[in-house]
N, C-alpha and C positions, 0 to 999 in steps of 0.2 A: 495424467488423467487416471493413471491404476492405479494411484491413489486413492485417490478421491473417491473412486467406487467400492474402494474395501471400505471403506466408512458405514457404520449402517444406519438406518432412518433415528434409532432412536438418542445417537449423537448430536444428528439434526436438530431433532425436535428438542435435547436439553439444552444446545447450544441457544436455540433459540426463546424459550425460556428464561436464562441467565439473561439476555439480553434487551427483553418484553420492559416495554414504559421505559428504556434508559437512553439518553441523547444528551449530546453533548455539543448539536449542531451551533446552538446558539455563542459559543466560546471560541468555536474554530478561528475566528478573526482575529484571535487573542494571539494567535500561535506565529512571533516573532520571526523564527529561523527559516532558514531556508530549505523546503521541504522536495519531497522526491515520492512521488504516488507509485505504485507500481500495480498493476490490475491484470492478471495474468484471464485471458479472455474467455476461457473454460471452464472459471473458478463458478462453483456451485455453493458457496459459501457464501459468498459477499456479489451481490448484485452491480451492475453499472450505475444505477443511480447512486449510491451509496461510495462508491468512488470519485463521481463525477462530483457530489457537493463537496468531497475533501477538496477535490482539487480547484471547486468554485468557491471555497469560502477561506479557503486559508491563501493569506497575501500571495507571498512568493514561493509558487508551486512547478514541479516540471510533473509530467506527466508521461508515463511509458506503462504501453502496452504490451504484454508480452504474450504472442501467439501463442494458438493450441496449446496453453499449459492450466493444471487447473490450479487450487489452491495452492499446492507446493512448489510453485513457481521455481523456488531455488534447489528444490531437489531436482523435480522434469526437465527443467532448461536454465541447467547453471551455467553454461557460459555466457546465453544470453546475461540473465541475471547479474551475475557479475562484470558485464561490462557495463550493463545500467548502472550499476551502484557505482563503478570504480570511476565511469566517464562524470558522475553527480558528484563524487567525491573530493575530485578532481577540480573541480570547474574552479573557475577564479570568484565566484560571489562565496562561495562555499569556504575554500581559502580565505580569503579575506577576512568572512565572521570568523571563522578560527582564530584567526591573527588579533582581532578584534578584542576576543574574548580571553584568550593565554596572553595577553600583552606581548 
């Protein structure tokens, strides 16, 4: 989270600018692979809702939350963090499209 408070407003506000009128909601279903959300619960950047349709619109989605962490999830709470990714990495659906894909 003392990240995310050195940030100052006017990062905010260009961030949110670049991003003004752009969506890409409507393609999410397109997204084949096997995906892995991560929404670190403190993040000021990216709202819940805004997570919650990745993880509602794209097929096969796992979803973790990562406590009191804000945006830089994998800086604030990298072990968490990396056991999300490595146990997602892991899994046997994930393997497999791997396998799938390198023959």
């Amino acid at each position: 989270m003392e990240l995310a408070n050195r940030v100052s407003t006017q990062t905010y506000i260009n961030g949110l600018k670049a991003m003004d009128g752009w969506s890409a909601v409507d393609r999410l279903s397109q997204i084949k692979a096997k995906t892995l959300v991560l929404w670190p619960d403190s993040d000021r950047s990216y709202m819940w809702e805004q997570e919650e349709t990745l993880w509602r619109n794209i097929g096969d989605t796992n979803l973790a939350v990562i406590p009191q962490a804000a945006h830089n999830a994998h800086l604030e709470k990298s072990p968490i963090f990396n056991l999300l990714v490595l146990d997602f990495l892991t899994s046997e659906k994930v393997k497999a499209r791997r396998l799938a894909i390198t023959g």
